[in-house]
C-alpha positions as CSV (number, residue, x, y, z in Angstrom):
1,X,85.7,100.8,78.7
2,X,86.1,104.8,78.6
3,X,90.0,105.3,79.0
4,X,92.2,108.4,79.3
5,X,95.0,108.5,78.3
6,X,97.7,111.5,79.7
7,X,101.1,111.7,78.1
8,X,103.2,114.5,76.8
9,X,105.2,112.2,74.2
10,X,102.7,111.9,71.3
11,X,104.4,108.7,69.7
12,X,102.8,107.3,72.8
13,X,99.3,108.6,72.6
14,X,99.3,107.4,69.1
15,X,100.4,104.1,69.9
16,X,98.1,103.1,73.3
17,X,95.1,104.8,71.4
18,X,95.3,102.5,68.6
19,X,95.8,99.4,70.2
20,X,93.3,100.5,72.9
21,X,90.6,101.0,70.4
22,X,91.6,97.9,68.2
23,X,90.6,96.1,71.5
24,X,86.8,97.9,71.5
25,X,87.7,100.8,74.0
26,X,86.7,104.2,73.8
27,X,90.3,106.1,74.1
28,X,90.5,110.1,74.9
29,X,94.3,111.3,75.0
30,X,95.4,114.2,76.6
31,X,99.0,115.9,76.5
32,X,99.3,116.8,79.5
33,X,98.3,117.4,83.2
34,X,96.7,120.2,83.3
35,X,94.6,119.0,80.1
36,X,94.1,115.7,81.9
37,X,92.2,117.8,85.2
38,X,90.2,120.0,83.0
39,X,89.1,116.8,81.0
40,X,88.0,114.8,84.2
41,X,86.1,117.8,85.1
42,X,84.1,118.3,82.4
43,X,84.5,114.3,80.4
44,X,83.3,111.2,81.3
45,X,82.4,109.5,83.1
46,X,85.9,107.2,82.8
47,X,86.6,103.6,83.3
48,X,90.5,103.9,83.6
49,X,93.0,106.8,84.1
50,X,96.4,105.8,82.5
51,X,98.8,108.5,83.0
52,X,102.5,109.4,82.2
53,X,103.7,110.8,86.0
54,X,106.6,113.2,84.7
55,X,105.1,115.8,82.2
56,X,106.4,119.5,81.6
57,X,102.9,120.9,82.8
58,X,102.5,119.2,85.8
59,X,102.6,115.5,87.6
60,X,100.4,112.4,86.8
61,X,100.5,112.4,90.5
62,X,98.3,115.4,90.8
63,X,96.0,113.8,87.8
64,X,95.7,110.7,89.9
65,X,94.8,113.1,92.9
66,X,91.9,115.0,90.6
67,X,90.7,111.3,89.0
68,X,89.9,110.6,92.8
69,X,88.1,113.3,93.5
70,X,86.6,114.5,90.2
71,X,85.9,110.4,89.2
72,X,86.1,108.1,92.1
73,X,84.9,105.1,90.7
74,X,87.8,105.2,87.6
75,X,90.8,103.0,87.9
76,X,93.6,105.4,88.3
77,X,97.0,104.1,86.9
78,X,100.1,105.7,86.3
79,X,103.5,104.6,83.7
80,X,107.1,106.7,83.9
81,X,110.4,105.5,81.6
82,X,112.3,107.7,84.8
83,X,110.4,106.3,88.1
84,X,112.4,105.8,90.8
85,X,110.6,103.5,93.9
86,X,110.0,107.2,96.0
87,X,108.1,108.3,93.3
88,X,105.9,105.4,92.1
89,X,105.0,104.8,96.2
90,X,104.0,108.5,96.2
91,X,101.8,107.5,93.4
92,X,100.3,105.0,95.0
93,X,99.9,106.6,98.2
94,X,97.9,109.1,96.2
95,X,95.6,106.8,94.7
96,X,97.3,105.1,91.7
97,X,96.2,101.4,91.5
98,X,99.3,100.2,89.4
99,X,102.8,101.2,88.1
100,X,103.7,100.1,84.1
101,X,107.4,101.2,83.3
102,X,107.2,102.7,79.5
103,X,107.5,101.0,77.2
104,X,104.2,99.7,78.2
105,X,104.2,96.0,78.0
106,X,100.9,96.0,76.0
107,X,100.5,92.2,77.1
108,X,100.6,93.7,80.8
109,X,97.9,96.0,80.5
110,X,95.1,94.4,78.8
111,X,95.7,91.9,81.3
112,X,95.3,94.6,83.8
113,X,92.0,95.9,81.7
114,X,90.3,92.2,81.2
115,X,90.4,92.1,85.0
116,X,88.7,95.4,86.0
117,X,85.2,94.3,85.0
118,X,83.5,94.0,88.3
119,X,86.8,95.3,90.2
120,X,86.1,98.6,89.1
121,X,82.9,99.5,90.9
122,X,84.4,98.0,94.0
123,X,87.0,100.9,94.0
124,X,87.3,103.5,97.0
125,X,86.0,106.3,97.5
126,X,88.5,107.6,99.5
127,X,92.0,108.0,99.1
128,X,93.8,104.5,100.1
129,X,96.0,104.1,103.1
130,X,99.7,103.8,102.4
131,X,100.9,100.6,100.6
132,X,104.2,99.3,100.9
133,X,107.2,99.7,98.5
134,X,105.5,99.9,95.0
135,X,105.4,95.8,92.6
136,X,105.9,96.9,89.4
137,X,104.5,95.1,86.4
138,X,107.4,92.9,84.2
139,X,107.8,93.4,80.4
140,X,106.6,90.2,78.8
């Protein structure tokens, strides 16, 4: 899968990207939001949008926003270390699929990746309807 990866903290970049690409992805990292738009606009096509939701440039909420309309067909998720339940439901209600607290629980999210395969073309084309009060994933 073609993933981007958005995150302002580079000790995270560095450590998705290489365990994404040790599992046979193609990772791009961005550091930042405004990054992350110009890059769906002009990269891709992408399987998966993983991004951080508070960045100094702007929100992963907006990215999510762009993925939908720039990249409809990408999964769109987003991970936070600060989240509170207002935010990640605004996330959601945006268009992000899925919520991973930071640390990513690496366990968690190739789970989440070995189950797009056929999920992902099955993705709407529209922004979703509002969902209720955000699951989030569990550390395991």
């Amino acid at each position: 899968m073609k993933i981007l990866l958005v995150d302002d903290e580079p000790e995270i970049l560095d450590e998705l990207r290489d365990v994404l690409s040790r599992r046979g992805h193609t990772v791009m990292c961005v550091d930042g939001a405004m990054a992350a738009i110009h890059t769906l606009g002009r990269n891709g096509p992408f399987d998966v949008l993983l991004t951080d939701i508070r960045m100094p440039d702007g929100s992963g909420i907006d990215v999510v926003r762009a993925c939908l309309d720039l990249q409809p067909k990408a999964a769109r998720y987003v991970m936070s270390g600060h989240a509170g339940d207002e935010e990640i439901a605004r996330a959601r209600d945006e268009g992000a699929l899925d919520y991973f607290p930071k640390p990513v629980a690496l366990r968690s999210l190739m789970q989440v990746l070995a189950g797009l395969g056929g999920e992902r073309d099955a993705a709407p084309l529209a922004r979703p309807a509002k969902r209720p009060s955000p699951k989030t994933l569990r550390r395991h």
